[in-house]
C-alpha positions in Angstrom: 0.0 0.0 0.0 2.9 2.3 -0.3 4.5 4.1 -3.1 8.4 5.3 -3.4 8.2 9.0 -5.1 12.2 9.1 -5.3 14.9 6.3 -5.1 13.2 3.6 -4.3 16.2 1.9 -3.1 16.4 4.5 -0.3 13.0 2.7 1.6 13.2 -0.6 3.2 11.4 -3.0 5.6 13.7 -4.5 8.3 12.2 -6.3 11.1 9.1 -5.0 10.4 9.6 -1.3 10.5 10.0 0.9 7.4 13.5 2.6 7.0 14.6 5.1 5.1 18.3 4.0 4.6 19.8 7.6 3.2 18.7 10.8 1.6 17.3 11.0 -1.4 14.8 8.8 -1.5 11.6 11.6 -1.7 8.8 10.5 0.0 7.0 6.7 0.7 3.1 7.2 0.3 0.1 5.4 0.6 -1.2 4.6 -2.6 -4.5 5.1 -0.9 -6.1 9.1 -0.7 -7.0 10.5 3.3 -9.3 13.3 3.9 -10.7 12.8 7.9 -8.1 10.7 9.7 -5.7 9.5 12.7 -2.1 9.2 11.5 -0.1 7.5 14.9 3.6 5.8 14.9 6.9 6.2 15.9 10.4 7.1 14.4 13.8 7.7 15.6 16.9 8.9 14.4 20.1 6.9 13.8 22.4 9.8 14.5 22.3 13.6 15.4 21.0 16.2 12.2 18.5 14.2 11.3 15.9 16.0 9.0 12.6 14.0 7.6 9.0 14.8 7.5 5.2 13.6 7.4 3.4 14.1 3.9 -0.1 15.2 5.0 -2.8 15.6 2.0 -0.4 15.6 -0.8 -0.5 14.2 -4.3 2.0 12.0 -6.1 3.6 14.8 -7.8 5.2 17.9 -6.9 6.6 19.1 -3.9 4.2 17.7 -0.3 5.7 20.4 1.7 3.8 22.8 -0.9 1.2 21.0 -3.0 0.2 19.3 0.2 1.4 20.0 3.9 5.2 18.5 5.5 4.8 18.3 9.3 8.6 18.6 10.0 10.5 15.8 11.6 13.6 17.0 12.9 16.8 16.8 15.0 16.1 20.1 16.7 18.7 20.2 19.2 21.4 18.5 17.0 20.5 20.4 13.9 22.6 23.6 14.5 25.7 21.8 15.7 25.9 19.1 12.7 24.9 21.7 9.8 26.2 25.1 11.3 23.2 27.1 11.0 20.1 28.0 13.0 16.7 26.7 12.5 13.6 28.9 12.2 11.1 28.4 14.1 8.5 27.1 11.5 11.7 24.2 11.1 11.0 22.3 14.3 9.4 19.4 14.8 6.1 19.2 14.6 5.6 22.5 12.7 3.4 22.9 9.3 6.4 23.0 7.4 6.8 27.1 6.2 3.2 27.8 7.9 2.6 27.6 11.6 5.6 26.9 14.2 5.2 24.3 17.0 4.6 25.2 20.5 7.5 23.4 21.8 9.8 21.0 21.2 9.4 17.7 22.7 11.9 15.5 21.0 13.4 12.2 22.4 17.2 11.7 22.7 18.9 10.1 19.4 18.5 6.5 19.2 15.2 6.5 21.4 11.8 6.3 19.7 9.5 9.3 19.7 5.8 8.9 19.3 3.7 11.1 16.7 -0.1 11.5 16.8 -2.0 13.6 13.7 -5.4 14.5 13.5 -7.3 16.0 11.0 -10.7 16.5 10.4 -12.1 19.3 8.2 -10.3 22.4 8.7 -8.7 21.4 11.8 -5.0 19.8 12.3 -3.8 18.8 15.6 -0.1 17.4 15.8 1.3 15.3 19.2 4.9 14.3 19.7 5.6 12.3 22.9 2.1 13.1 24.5 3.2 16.9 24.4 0.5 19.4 21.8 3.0 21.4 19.2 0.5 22.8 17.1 -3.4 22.5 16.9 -4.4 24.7 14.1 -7.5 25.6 11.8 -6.0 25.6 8.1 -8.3 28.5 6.9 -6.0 31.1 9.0 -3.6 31.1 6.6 -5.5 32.2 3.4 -1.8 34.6 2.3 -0.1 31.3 2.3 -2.6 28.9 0.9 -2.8 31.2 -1.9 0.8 31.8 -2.8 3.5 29.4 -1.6 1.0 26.5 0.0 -1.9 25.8 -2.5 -1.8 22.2 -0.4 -3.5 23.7 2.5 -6.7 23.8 0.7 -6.7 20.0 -0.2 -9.6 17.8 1.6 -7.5 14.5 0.7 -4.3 13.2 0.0 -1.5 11.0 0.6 0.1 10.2 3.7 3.8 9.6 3.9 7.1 10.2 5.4 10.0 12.0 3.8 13.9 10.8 3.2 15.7 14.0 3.3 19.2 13.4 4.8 20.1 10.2 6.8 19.0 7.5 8.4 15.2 7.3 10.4 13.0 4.6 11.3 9.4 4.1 11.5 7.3 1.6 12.9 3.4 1.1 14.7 2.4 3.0 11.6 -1.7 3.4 11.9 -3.8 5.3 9.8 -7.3 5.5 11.1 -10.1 7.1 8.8 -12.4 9.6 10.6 -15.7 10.5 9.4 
């Protein structure tokens, strides 16, 4: 049920979690189209500067952080040391990528699993990391970005997916729950 947009050979399954290898790779999507839904599972990170993302509404082509929405997953405390420059705040985990900055940060040391809840139903977005809120947001208060940069903030349905951007993440207890 899952679709490679860029080097395939960057996504495998090992032990029953999905891995993205190395950068490169795009994004792995569901072949199947969510409007209403639960998105829950867990990642970590195999070393510090990790970067990655969740595809939220997007289509197959063009870029998810744009023609649909990227919640950012991200080494936030390890960023600035391994890459020598400073995130801003829409960068952090759990932020709509370029849109609306998370509340906090709530991230896990490096090598331990962090827990992700999404919800979004209509309008409304609510993102979890480790049980902590970092943004709950209505997508209609952004109508200067929706129609410039982020035409994917108007979608109603898309793919769901996680991003390969630079190294080495893992995912597992991926469930996608359709809500009405």
């Amino acid at each position: 049920g899952w679709k490679a947009t860029g080097k395939a050979e960057a996504w495998a399954v090992e032990n029953g979690t999905i891995v993205c290898k190395s950068g490169g790779g795009g994004y792995l999507l569901t072949e199947k189209e969510y409007g209403n839904f639960e998105l829950r599972f867990a990642y970590k990170w195999s070393k510090e500067g990790g970067n990655s993302g969740i595809g939220l509404r997007t289509p197959f082509k063009g870029d998810p952080a744009y023609q649909g929405m990227e919640i950012q997953l991200i080494d936030d405390a390890g960023w600035e040391k391994v890459h020598k420059f400073k995130l801003q705040p829409y960068q952090h985990t759990g932020s709509i990528y370029d849109v609306q900055p998370a509340k906090q940060q709530a991230n896990n040391p490096i090598g331990e699993w962090n827990t992700v809840r999404v919800v979004a139903k209509g309008r409304d977005l609510l993102i979890e990391q480790n049980g902590k809120e970092l943004v709950k947001a209505n997508l209609d208060a952004y109508p200067d970005k929706a129609d410039k940069n982020h035409p994917g903030l108007k979608r109603e349905k898309g793919h769901l997916g996680f991003q390969s951007y630079n190294i080495r993440v893992e995912f597992k207890d991926v469930v996608v729950k359709e809500l009405e």
